[in-house]
C-alpha positions in Angstrom: -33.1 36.9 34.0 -29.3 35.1 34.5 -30.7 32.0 35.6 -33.8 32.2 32.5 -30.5 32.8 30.1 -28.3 29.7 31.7 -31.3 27.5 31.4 -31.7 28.3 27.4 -28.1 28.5 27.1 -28.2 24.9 28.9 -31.4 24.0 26.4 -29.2 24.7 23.2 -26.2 23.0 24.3 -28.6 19.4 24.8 -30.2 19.8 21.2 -26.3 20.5 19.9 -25.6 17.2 21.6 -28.3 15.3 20.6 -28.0 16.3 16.8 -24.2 15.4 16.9 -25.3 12.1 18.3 -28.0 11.3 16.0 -25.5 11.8 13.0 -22.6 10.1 14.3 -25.5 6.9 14.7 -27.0 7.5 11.3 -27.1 4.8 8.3 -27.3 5.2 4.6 -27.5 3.0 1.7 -24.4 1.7 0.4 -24.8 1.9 -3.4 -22.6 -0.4 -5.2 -21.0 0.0 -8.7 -21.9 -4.0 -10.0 -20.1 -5.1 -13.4 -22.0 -6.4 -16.4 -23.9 -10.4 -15.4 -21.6 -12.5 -16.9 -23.8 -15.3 -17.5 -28.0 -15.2 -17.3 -30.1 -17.6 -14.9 -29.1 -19.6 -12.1 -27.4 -22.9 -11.3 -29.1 -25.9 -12.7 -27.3 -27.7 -10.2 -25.8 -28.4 -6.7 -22.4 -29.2 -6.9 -22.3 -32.3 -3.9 -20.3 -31.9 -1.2 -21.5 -28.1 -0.8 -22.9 -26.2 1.7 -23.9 -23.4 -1.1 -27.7 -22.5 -1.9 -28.7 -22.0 -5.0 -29.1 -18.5 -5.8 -32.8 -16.8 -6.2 -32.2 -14.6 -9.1 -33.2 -11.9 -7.7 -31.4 -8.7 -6.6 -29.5 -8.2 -3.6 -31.4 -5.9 -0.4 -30.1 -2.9 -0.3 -27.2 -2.7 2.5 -26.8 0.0 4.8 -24.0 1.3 7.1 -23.3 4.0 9.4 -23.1 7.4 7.4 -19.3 7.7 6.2 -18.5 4.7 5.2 -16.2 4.3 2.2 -14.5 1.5 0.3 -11.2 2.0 1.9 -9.3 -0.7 -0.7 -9.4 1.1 -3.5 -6.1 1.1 -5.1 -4.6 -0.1 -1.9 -1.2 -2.1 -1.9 -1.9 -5.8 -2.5 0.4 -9.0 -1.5 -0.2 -12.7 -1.8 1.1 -16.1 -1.0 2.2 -16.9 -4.8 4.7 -14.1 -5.6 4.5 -15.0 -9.2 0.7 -14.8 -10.3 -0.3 -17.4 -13.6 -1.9 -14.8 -15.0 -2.3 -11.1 -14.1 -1.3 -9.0 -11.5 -1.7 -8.5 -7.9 -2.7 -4.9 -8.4 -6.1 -5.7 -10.2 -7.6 -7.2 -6.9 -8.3 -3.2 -5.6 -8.0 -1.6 -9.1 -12.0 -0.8 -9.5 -12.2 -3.2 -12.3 -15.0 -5.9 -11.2 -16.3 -7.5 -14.7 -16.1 -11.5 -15.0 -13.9 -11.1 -19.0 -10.5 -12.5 -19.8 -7.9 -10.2 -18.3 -10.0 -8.3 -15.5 -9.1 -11.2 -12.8 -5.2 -12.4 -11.6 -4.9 -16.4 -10.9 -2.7 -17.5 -8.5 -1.9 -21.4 -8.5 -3.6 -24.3 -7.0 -3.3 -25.4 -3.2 -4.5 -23.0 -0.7 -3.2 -19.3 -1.3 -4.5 -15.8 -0.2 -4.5 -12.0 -1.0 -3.3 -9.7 1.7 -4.7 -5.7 1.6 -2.9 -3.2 3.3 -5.3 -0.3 4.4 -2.2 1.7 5.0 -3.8 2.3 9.2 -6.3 0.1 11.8 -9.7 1.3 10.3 -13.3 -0.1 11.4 -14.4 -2.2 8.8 -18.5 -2.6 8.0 -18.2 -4.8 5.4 -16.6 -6.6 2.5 -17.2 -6.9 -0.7 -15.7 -10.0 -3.0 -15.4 -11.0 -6.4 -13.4 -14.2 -7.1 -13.8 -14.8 -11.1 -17.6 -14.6 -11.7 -17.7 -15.6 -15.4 -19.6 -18.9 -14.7 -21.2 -19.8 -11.6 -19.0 -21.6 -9.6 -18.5 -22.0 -6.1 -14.8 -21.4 -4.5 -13.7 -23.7 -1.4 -12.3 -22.8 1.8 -13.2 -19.0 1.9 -11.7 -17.4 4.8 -11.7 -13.6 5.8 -9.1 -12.6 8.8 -8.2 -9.3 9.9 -4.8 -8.4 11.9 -2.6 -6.0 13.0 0.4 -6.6 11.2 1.1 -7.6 7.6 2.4 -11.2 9.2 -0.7 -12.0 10.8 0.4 -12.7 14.7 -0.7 -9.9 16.3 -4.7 -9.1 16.9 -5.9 -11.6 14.0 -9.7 -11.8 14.1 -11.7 -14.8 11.4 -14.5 -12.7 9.9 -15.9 -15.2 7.4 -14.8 -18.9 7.2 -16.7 -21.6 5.3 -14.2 -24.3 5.5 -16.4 -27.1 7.0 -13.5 -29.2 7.5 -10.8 -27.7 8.4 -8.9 -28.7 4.9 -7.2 -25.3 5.5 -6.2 -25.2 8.9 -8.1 -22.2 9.8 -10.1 -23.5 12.0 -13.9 -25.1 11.5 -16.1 -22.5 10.0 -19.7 -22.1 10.0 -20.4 -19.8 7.2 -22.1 -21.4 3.9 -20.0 -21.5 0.6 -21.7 -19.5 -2.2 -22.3 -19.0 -6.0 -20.1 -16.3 -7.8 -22.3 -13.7 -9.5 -21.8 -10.3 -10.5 -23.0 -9.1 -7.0 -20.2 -10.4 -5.7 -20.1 -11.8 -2.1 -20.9 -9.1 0.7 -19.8 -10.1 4.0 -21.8 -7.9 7.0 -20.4 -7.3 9.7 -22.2 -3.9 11.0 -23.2 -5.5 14.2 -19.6 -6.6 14.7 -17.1 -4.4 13.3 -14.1 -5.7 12.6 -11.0 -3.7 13.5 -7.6 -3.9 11.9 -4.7 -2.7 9.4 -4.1 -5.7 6.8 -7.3 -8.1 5.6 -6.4 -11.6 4.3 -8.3 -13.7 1.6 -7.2 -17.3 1.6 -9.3 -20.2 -1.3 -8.6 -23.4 -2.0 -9.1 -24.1 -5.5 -13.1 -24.2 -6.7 -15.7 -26.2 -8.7 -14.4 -25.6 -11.7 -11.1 -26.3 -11.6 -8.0 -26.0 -9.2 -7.1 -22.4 -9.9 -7.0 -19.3 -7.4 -9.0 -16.5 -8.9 -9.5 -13.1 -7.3 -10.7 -10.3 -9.5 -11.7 -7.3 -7.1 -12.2 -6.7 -3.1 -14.3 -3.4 -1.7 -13.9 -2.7 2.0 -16.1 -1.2 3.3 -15.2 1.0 6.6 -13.6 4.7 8.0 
């Protein structure tokens, strides 16, 4: 009878373990709270010089990631290269307010400049979501997404999207493909390779529309 009750005993403590494990390895659907289309239809045209595709029209797939994760930027602290934005304020970028009108986006000048977001700790980030201003589609050059440990970017600094083909930054070659803006905004998936790190940095160059710096919200995704 003692051994018959250590070998159930043994029995319940494997299914424990294997339900634990099962959930910790579990994905959902991210739903994502889109703004309004700012503009209908697709790009007539290929700007030249791009590496963009045009976009199909139709909606994003679905995106899923392991159970728990949550848009850790929300209302987090927000620095940039130009201390004095043209218009707007640094706060906006993790404010919750995505929509491509007047007044939901801060512009910083031309040249290359960034957005730094401070998750307040190192968290394990899934993906990012990005909205530079969507209110026509243009396209927005030298994109490029690094993660670090410190807010000066020396220690444990990882490149997590870059789509500067030539280096006009000096961030390196990337190999990722420019892209439309749209109301969907950009996500940038990295659940097979989560990136791990404090501060996030989002550097542009100016787009195809005019030599601005235009960020107008950032979701990242991660626990």
């Amino acid at each position: 009878m003692k051994i018959m009750t250590t070998f159930a005993a043994a029995l319940i403590f494997f299914a424990v373990a294997c339900n634990g494990d099962d959930k910790s390895n579990s994905s959902n659907v991210v739903e994502f709270k889109l703004p309004k289309p700012a503009y209908t239809g697709t790009p007539k045209n290929i700007p030249p010089g791009t590496t963009a595709e045009k976009p199909s029209g139709k909606p994003r797939a679905p995106w899923t990631a392991p159970a728990g994760v949550k848009n850790l930027a929300l209302n987090k602290p927000v620095t940039a290269s130009d201390k004095d934005p043209i218009i707007g304020k640094l706060e906006q970028v993790t404010d919750g307010d995505k929509e491509g009108s007047d007044g939901s986006w801060v512009e910083l000048a031309p040249g290359l400049q960034w957005v730094q977001i401070d998750l307040g700790k190192a968290s394990d980030i899934y993906g990012i979501l990005l909205w530079h201003q969507h209110g026509d589609p243009r396209i927005y050059r030298d994109v490029v997404v690094q993660v670090a440990d410190d807010a000066d970017f020396i220690n444990g600094v990882k490149t997590i999207f870059n789509n500067d083909q030539d280096n006009s930054a000096g961030l390196g070659v990337g190999k990722d493909r420019e892209f439309f803006e749209t109301y969907e905004g950009k996500l940038i998936d990295l659940t097979k390779s989560p990136a791990k790190g404090r501060y996030v940095r989002f550097y542009s160059k100016g787009n195809t529309s005019d030599d601005q710096n235009h960020y107008t919200e950032i979701e990242i995704y991660g626990m």
